[in-house]
N, C-alpha and C positions, 0 to 999 in steps of 0.2 A: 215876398212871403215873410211872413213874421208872426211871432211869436206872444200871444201877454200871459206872461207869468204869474200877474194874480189873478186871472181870472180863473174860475171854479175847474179845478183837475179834470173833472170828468168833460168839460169843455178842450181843455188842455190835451188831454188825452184823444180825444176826437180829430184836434189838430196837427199832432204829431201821427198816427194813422196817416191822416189826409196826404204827407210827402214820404211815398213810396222810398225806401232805403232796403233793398237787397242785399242782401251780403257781398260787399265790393261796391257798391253801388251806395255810398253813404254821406256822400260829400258835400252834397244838397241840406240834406237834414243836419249833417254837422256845422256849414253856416250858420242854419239859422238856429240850433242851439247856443253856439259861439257868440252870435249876436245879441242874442236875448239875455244871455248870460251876462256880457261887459255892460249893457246898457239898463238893465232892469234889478243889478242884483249891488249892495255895498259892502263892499269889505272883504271882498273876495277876490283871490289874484286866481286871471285867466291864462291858461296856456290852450294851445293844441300839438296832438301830436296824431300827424296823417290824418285817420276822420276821427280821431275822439278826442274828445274838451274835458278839460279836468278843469278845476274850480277850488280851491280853498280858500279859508280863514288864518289868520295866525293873530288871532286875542290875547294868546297866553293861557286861556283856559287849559283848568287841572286835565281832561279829557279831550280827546278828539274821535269824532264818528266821522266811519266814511260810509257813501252810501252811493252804492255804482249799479249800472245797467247798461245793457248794450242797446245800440242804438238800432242795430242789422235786423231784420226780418228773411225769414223763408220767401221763397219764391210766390207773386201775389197771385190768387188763384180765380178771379174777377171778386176778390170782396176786398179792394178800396175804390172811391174814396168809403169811411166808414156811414155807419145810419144806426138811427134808435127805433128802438122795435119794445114795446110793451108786448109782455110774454104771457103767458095765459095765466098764471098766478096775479098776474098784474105789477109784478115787477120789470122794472124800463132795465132792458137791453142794450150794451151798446156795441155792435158786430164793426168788424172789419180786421184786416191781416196785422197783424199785432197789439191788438188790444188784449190779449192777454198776453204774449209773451214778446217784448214787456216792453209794451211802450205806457200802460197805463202808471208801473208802478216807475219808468222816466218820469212823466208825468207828475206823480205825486213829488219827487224830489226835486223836481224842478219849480214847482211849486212853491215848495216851502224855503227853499234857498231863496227865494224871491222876500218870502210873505213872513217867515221867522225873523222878529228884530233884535230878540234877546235872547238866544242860544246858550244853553249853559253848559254846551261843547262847542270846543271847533270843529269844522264842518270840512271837510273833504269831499267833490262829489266829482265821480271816474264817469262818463258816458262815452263807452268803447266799441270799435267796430270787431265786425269780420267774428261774431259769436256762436253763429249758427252753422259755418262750414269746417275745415279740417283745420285743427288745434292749431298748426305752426302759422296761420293765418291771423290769429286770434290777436285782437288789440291791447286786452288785459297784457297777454304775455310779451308783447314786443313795449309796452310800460311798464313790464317790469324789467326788462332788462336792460331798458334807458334813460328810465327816471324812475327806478326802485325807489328816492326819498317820499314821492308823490304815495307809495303805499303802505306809509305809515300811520298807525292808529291805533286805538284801545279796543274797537269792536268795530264790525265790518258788517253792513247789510245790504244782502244783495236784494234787487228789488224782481227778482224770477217769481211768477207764481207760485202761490202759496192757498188759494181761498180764501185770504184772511188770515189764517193759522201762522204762527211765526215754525219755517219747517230747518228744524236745526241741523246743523254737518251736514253727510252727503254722505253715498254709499261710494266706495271704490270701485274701478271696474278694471276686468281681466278680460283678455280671448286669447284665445291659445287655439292651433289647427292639430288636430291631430290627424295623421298619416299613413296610411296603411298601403304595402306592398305585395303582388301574388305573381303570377305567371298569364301569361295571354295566348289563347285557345279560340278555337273554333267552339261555339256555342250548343254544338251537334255530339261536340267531343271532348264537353265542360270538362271529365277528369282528367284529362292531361291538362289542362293549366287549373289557378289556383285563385279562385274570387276575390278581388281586392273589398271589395263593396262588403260582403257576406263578412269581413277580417271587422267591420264596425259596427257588427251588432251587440257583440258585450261591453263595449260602450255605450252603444243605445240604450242597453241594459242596466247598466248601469246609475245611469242618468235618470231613466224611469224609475229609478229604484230611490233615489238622493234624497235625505230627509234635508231640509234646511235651518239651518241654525239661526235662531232667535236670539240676540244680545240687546238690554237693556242697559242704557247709556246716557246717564243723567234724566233720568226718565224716558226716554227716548229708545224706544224698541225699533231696530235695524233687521230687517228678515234676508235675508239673504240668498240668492237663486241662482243655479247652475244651469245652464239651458245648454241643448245643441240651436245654431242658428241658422247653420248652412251644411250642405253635405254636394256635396260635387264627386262624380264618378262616369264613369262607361265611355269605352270608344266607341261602338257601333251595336247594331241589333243583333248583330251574329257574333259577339264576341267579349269572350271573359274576359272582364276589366283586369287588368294588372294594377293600379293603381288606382287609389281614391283618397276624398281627405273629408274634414270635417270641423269647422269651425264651432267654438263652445264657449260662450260668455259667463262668466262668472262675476255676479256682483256679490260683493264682502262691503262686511260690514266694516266702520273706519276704525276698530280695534284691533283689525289687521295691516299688516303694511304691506304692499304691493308684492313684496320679496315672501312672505307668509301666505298670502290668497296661493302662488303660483306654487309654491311648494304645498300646498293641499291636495290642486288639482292634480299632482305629480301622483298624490297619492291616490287619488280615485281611482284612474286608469292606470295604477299601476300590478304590472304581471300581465298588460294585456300585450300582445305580438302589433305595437303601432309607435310611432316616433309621436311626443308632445313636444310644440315650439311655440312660445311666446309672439305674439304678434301688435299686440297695442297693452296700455298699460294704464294709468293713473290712478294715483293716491284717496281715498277717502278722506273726509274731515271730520275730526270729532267735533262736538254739540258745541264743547265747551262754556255749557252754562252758568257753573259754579262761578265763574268770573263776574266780579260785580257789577262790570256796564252791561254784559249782557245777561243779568238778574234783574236790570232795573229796566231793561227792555220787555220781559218778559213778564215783567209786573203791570206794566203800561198797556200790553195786550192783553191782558186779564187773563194770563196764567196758559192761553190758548196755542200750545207748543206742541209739537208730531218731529217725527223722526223725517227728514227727507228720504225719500227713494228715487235714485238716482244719482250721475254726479252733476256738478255744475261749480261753479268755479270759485264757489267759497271755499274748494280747496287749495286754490293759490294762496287765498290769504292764512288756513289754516296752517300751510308749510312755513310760515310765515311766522306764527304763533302769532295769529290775530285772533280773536273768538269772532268766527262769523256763524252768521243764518241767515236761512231765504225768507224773503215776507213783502208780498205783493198782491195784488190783486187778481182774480182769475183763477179757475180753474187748471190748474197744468194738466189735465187729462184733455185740453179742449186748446192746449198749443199746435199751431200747426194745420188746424182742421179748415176746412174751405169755408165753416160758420164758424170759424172762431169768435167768441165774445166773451163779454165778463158784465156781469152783475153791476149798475153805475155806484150804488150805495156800498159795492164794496170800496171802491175806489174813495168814494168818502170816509169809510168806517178807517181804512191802511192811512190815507193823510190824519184823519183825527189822531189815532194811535200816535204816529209819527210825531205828529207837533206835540204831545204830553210831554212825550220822549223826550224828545229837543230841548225842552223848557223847562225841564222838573227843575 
């Protein structure tokens, strides 16, 4: 199995699809990056570490872009190997389990690491496992804690779906359980005990009530949303729950910091008769536009810049004080889906962009 790196992304793209990498399951697909990599690419020093390949230059150039993706996909849902499908507009399709998130926009930067002969950055390129399942798993973060030098750079693009759009920072995200406690009764004899369940309606209330706050951020407007997501409660059909709980996401926008979101949400629920506990956490990144490599990126994609919603892992590099953004091919509304695909012409439009980039 192998790989040719000049040949056209959307080709590229087709064939990275074709070797199935689940999360854990990545080792296969990391050969044959690894290989493709020392054999098809000059100037570039190869490492690995566990299934992800890292790649740089060291030219001496005034800058350095890194440009990373994971390698991992969701569980395959019968859509590989992939296939092209011309769509009723008459736009060619091309489906299969991570063509949009993100083996196309791998793809592209594998690509151009190949097919770029005169860079006028050096080039960093991360392709990391273990993206899609629980964080302490994550390849990004176990390279940063054992070759932090590898995540050095002037601007950082990660290659997650985007549409095409460069989508800048990331929202931060909170969940917190709240808890509420009563008395346990016979269901015939509800007032003597005391409804734990019925203790979390002014917080439902609450919640249905929540205006959300709009911040504008280097152009980039972040909406921000508190949801309930989960609620768990009742022992049995004859009997007043003494206890219930309720899990509540909050994404904030990255002009908050983690420590801020959760002191907000203290304040929503607050005065009501329920315990609030912290339960997962992570930072937001801002845009960080105003910085000049990523002005001259943003100039290269014709100005075509949105707010991310969600987070994703340009906020590693953000804690970093890298200026990252997402910018890839595909849909992110269409990650995940058992038709997942993407546009082929995006995939050429995200390489074009890219190479100006590279080469201005």
């Amino acid at each position: 199995m192998a790989l040719d790196l000049s040949a056209d992304p959307i080709e590229l793209t087709a064939a990275l699809v074709d070797i199935p990498s689940v999360s854990q399951d990545e080792a296969v697909i990391a050969d044959v990056v690894e290989a493709a990599l020392r054999e098809q690419t000059t100037g570039f020093e190869v490492i690995r570490s566990g299934n992800a390949v890292l790649a740089r230059t060291n030219r001496g150039l005034p800058t350095r872009v890194m440009l990373a993706g994971h390698l991992d996909t969701v569980p395959i849902a019968d859509n590989v190997p992939s296939r092209r499908v011309r769509g009723d507009d008459g736009a060619e399709l091309l489906y299969g389990c991570g063509t949009v998130d993100m083996k196309s926009g791998d793809a592209v930067f594998l690509h151009l690491a190949a097919t770029v002969a005169d860079p006028a950055h050096d080039l960093t390129l991360i392709f990391y496992d273990c993206e899609e399942i629980a964080a302490k798993f994550n390849g990004l973060g176990r390279i940063e804690r054992e070759l932090p030098e590898w995540l050095r750079a002037d601007v950082a693009i990660l290659g997650e779906p985007s549409g095409g759009f460069i989508e800048a920072g990331c929202q931060g995200t909170l969940r917190v359980r709240l808890t509420t406690a009563g008395t346990r009764a016979h269901s015939a004899r509800s007032w003597l005990g005391d409804n734990a369940i019925h203790k979390l309606a002014p917080a439902l209330e609450r919640l249905s009530a929540y205006t959300a706050r709009q911040v504008d951020i280097d152009g980039c407007v972040y909406r921000e949303g508190l949801q309930a997501v989960r609620v768990a409660g009742g022992v049995a059909g004859n009997v007043v729950p003494d206890a219930a709980e309720m899990d509540v996401n909050f994404r904030f926008a990255p002009d908050r910091r983690a420590e801020q979101a959760y002191a907000h949400v203290l304040e929503v629920f607050d005065g009501l008769d329920l315990t609030v506990e912290p339960t997962d956490s992570a930072p937001g990144a801002l845009p960080g536009l105003a910085d000049p490599a990523a002005a001259a990126l943003i100039e290269a994609a014709g100005g075509r810049v949105r707010a991310k919603y969600g987070w994703t892992d340009v906020s590693r590099f953000a804690a970093r004080g890298i200026p990252a953004v997402n910018y890839g091919p595909g849909d992110p509304n269409l990650a995940h889906k058992r038709d997942e695909h993407v546009p082929v012409a995006q995939i050429t439009d995200v390489a074009a962009v890219l190479r100006a980039y590279l080469t201005a």
